[in-house]
C-alpha positions as CSV (number, residue, x, y, z in Angstrom):
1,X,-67.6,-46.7,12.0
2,X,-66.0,-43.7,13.1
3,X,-62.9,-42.6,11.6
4,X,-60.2,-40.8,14.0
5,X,-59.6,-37.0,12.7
6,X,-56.3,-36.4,11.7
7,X,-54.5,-33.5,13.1
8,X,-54.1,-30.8,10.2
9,X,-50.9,-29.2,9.7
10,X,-51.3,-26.0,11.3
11,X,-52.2,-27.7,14.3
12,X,-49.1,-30.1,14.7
13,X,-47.2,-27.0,14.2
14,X,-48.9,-25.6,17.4
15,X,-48.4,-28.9,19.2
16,X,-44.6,-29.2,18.1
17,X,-44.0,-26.0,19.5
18,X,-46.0,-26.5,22.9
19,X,-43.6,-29.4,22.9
20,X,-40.2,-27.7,21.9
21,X,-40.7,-24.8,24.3
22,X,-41.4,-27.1,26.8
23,X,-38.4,-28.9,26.7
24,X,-36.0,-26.3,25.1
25,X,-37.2,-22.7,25.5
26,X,-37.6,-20.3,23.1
27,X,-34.2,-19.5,21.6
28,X,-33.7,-23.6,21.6
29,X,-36.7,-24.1,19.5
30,X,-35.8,-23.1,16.0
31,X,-38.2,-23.3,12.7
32,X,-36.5,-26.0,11.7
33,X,-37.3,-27.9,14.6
34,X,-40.6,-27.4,14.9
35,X,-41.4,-28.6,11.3
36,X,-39.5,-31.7,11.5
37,X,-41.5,-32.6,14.1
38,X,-44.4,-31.5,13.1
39,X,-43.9,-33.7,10.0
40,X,-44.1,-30.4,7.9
41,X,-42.2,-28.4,4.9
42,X,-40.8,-24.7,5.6
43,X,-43.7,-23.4,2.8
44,X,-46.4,-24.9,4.8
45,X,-45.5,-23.6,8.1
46,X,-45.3,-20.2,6.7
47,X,-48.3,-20.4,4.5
48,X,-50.2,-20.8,8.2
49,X,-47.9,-18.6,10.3
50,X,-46.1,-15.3,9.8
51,X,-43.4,-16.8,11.9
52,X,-41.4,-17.9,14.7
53,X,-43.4,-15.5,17.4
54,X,-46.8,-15.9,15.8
55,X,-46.3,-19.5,16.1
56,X,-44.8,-19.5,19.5
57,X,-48.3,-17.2,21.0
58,X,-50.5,-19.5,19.4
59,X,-48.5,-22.4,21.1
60,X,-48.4,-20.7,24.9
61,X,-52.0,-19.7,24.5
62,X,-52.9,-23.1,24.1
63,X,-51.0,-24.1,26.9
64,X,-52.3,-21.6,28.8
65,X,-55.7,-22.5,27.7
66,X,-55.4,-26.2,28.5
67,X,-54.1,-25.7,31.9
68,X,-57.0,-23.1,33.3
69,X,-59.6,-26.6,31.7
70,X,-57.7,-28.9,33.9
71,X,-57.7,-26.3,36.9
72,X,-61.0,-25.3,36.6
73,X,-62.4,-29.1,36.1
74,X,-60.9,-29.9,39.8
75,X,-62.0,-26.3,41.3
76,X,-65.4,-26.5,40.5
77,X,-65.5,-30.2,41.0
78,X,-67.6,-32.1,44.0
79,X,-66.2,-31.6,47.6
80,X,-65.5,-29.2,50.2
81,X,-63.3,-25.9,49.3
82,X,-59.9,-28.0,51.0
83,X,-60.6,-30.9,48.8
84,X,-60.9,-29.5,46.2
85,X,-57.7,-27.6,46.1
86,X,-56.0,-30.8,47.5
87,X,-57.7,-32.6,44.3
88,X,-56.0,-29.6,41.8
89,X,-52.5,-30.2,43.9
90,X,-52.0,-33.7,44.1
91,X,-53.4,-34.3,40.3
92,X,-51.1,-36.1,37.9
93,X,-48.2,-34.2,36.7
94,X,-45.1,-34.4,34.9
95,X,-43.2,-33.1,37.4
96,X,-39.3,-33.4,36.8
97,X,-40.6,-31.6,33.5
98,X,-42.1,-28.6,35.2
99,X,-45.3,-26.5,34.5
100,X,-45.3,-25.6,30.8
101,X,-46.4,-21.9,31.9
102,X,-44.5,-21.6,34.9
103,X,-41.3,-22.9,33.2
104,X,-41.4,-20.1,30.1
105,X,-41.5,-17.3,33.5
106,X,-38.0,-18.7,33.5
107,X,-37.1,-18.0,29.8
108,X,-35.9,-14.6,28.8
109,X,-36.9,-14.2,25.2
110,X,-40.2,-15.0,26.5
111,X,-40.7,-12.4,29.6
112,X,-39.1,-10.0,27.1
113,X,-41.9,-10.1,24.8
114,X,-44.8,-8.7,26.0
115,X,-47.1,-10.6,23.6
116,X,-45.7,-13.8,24.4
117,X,-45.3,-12.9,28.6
118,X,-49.0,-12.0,28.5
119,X,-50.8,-15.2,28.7
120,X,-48.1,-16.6,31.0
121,X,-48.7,-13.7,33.7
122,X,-52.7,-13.8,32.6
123,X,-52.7,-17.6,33.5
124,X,-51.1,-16.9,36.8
125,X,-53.3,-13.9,37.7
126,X,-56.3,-16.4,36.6
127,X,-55.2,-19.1,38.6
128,X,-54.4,-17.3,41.7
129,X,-57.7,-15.6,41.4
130,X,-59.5,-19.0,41.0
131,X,-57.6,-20.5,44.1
132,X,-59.0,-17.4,46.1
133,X,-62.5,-17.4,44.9
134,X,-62.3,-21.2,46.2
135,X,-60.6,-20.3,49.4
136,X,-63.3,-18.0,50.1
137,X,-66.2,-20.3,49.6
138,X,-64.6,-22.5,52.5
139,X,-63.9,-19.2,54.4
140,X,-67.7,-18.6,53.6
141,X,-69.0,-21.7,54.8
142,X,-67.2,-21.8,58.3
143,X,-64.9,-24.8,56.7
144,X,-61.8,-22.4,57.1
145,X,-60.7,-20.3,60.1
146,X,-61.6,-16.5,60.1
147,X,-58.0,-15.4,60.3
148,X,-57.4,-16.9,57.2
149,X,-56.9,-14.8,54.0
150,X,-58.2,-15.8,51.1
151,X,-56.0,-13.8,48.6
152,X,-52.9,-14.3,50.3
153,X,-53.3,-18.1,50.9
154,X,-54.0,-18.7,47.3
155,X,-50.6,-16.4,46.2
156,X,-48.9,-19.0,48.5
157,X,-50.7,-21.9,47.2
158,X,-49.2,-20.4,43.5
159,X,-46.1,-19.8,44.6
160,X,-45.8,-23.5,46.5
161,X,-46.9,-24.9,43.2
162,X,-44.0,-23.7,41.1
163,X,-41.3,-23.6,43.3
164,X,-42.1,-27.8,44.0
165,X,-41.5,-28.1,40.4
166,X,-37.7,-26.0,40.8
167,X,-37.3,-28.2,43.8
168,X,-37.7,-31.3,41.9
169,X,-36.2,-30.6,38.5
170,X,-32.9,-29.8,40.5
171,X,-33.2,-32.8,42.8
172,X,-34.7,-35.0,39.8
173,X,-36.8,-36.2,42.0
174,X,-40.0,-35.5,42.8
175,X,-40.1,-35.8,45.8
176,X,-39.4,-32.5,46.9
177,X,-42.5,-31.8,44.4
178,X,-44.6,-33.6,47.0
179,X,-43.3,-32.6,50.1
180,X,-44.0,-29.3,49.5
181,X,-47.7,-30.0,48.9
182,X,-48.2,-32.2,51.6
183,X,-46.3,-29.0,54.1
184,X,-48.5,-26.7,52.6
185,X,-52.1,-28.4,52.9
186,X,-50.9,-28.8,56.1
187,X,-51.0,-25.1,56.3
188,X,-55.1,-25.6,55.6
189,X,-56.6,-26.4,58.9
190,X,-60.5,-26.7,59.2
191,X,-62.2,-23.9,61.2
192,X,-63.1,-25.8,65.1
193,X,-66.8,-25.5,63.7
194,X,-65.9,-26.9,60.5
195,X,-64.3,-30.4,62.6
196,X,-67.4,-32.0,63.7
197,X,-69.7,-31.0,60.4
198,X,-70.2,-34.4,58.1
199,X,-67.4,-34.3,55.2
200,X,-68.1,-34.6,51.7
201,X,-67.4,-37.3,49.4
202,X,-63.7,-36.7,48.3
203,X,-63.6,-36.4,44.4
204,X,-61.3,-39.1,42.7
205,X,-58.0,-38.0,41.4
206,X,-57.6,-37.7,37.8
């Protein structure tokens, strides 16, 4: 019988914080917050953290982390270059609460700190650069048009991405969300040569 791990303290003190941000920024999430809801005492958070920043990078590096997984999961996934970017857009998402990287773009105290801002624009420059490296394979294969460039589609393809979620947060709806990703794979035509070649098997959604 295998018995389930319990999380140790310093790690619900990360995941309290990925949560807290998420919802309330940086200024809104106080020490005291996080512990209570991390289910921890004052001594033990700073017995694992020198405080409030330290705790806050090793929460948005996480976050960062867990996001490139997910992206990179779908990217390198089964399918043609188009599906799989249509698989990473129209995955799952909570979006009426936003990205949790894209959202802390939005928070001063974050952008301010260039500790903290650098895995937020890292993430971004990585995902963008992903996107690309994709975009190019279907460029590569004759699947995309000539004309089309790589680097500058995947920049929109970012840019898309996060304003959907501003879209939809002000509408709370998301429908906005997926309007704006149905416009822009819309915007991803096959190449003429690329119409009557056999399509691979379209990965399911997560």
């Amino acid at each position: 019988m295998t018995v389930p791990s319990v999380p140790g303290t310093a790690d619900r003190l990360i995941e309290s914080t990925r949560e807290l941000l998420w919802e309330r920024g940086y200024t809104g999430t106080s020490p005291r917050a996080i512990q209570q809801r991390a289910g921890a005492g004052q001594g033990s958070m700073y017995h694992h953290f020198a405080g409030k920043p330290e705790l806050a990078l090793a929460a948005i590096t996480r976050t960062a982390q867990e996001l490139r997984a997910v992206a990179e999961e779908l990217l390198a996934g089964p399918g043609t270059a188009v599906e799989r970017v249509t698989a990473y857009l129209r995955r799952e998402r909570e979006v009426l609460r936003g990205c949790p990287v894209g959202r802390l773009t939005q928070d001063p105290d974050v952008m301010a700190d260039p500790v903290l801002r650098a895995p937020v624009e890292e993430t971004l420059g990585w995902l963008r650069g992903r996107l690309a490296e994709v975009l190019a394979e279907g460029l590569a294969s004759g699947e995309l048009p000539p004309h089309l460039d790589p680097d500058a589609t995947a920049a929109t393809v970012v840019a898309v991405l996060q304003g959907g979620y501003v879209l939809a947060r002000a509408a709370d709806d998301p429908g906005p969300f997926d309007r704006a990703v149905t416009g822009l794979l819309a915007l991803l035509p096959p190449s003429p040569a690329a119409v009557s070649l056999p399509r691979s098997r379209k990965p399911p959604q997560p």
